[in-house]
C-alpha positions in Angstrom: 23.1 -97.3 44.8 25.7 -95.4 42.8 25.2 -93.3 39.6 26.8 -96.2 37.7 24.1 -98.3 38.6 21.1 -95.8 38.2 19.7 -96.7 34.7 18.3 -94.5 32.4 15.0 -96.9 31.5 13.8 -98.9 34.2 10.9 -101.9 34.3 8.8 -100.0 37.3 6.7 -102.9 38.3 10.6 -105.2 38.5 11.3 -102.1 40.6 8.8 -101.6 42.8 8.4 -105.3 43.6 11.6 -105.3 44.9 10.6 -102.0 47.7 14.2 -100.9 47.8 15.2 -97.4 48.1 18.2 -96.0 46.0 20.3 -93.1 46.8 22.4 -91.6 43.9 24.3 -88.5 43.1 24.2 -87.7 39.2 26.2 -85.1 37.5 23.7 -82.1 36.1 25.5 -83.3 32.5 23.2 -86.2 32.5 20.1 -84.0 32.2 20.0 -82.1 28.7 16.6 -80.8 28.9 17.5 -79.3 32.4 20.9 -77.7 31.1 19.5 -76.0 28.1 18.6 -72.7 30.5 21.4 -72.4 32.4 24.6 -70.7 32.0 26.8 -73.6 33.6 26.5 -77.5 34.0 28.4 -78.0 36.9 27.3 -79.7 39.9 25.3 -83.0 40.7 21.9 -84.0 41.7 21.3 -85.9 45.0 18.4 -88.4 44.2 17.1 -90.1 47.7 13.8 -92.4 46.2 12.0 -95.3 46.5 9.4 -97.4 43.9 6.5 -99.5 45.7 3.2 -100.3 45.2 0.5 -98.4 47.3 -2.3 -100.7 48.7 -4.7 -100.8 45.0 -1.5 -102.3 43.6 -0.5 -99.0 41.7 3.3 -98.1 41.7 4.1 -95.1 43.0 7.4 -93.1 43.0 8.2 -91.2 45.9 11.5 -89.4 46.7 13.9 -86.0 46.9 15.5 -84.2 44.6 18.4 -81.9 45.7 20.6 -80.2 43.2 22.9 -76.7 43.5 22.1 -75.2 39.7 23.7 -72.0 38.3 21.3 -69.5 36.7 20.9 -66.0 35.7 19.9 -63.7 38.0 17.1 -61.6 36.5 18.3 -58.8 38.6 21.8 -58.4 38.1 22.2 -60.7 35.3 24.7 -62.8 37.1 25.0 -66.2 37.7 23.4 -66.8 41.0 23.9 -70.5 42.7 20.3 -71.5 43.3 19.8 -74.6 45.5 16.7 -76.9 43.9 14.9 -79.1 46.4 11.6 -81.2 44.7 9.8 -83.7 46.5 8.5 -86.5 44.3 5.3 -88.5 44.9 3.8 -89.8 41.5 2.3 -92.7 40.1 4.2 -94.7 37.2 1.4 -96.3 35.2 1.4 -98.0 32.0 -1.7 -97.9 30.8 -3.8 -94.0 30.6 -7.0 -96.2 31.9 -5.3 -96.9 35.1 -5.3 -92.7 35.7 -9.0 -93.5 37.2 -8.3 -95.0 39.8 -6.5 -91.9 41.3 -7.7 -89.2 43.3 -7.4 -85.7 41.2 -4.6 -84.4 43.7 -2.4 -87.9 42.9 0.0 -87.2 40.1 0.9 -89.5 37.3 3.3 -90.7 34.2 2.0 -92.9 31.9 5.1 -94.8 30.6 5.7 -97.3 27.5 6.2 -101.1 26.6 7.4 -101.8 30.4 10.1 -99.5 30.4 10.2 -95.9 31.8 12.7 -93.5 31.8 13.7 -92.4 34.7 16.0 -89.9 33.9 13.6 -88.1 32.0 11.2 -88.7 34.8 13.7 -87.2 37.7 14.3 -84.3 34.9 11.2 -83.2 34.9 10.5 -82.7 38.6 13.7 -80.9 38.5 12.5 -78.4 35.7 9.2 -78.2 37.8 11.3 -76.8 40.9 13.6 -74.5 39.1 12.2 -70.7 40.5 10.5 -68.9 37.5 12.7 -65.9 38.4 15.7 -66.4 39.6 17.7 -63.8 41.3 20.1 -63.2 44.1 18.7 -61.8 47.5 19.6 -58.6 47.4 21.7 -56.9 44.2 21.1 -54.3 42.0 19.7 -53.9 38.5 21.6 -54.5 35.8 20.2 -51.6 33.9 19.8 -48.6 35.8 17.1 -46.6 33.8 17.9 -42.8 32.9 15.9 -39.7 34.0 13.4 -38.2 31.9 14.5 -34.9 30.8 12.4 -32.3 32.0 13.0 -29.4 29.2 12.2 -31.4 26.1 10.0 -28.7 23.6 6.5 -30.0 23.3 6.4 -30.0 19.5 2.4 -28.1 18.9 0.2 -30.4 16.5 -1.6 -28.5 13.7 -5.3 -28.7 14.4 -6.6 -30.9 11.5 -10.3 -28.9 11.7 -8.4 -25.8 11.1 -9.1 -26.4 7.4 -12.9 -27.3 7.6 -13.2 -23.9 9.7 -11.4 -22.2 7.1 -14.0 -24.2 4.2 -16.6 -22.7 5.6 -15.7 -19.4 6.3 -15.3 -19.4 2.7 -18.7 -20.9 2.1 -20.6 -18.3 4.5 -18.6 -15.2 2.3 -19.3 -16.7 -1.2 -23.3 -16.7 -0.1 
């Protein structure tokens, strides 16, 4: 299937019904959420998936997600070329009651009035992927901190019960 033909919304249960796998490659443009943290929006996104029903009738998305993203490197502070794999396996339900018939390790998106987006849906697992630090494998700081100066004059503080101790030497001399 060609991006042209990947839609944004899609009916999940048409889909699944049908138990065809799609292969794609979208330009990183076409996810807004995704581009909002990094530095560049070039490149695409590979999308290898497949909609089907699992044996209690659910539908379940499975699939890859490959994608080349530029980022920051919190090192350096460079753009860094960080290659973004997520594997997908998640139910698309439409209705939150369905949710019990899962097992608490089976993910799941509940979607609306028969139509889900998909985009949104392959954006997300993306975001999920993205390393929380990014960083090249071996550079150096950016900022390179200084040495601590080692003859800095210790300013003396003024004892605060110097007074009191002068206050009562008064008090013992006026007696």
């Amino acid at each position: 299937m060609s991006e042209a033909s990947l839609p944004a919304h899609i009916d999940p249960l048409k889909w699944a019904d049908r138990d065809a796998p799609f292969v794609a490659s979208l330009p990183v443009q076409r996810f807004q959420r995704l581009l909002a943290g990094l530095p560049e929006n070039a490149g695409a996104v590979q999308v290898t998936c497949r909609l089907r029903r699992d044996p209690r009738g659910l539908v379940l998305l499975t699939g890859e997600l490959h994608a080349d993203v530029v980022m920051t490197c919190q090192r350096c502070l460079d753009a860094v070329t960080i290659p973004v794999a997520a594997d997908m396996s998640l139910f698309l339900l439409p209705d939150e009651e369905l949710a019990e018939r899962l097992d608490e390790s089976e993910d799941y998106v509940v979607y609306d009035e028969g139509h889900c987006d998909l985009l949104a849906v392959l954006e997300d697992e993306l975001i999920l992927a993205l390393p929380l630090v990014p960083r090249h494998d071996d550079c150096e700081p950016a900022v390179v901190l200084a040495e601590p100066e080692t003859d800095v004059p210790v300013a003396q503080k003024e004892n605060p019960f110097l007074v009191l101790a002068g206050l009562k030497r008064q008090d013992t001399d006026s007696e």
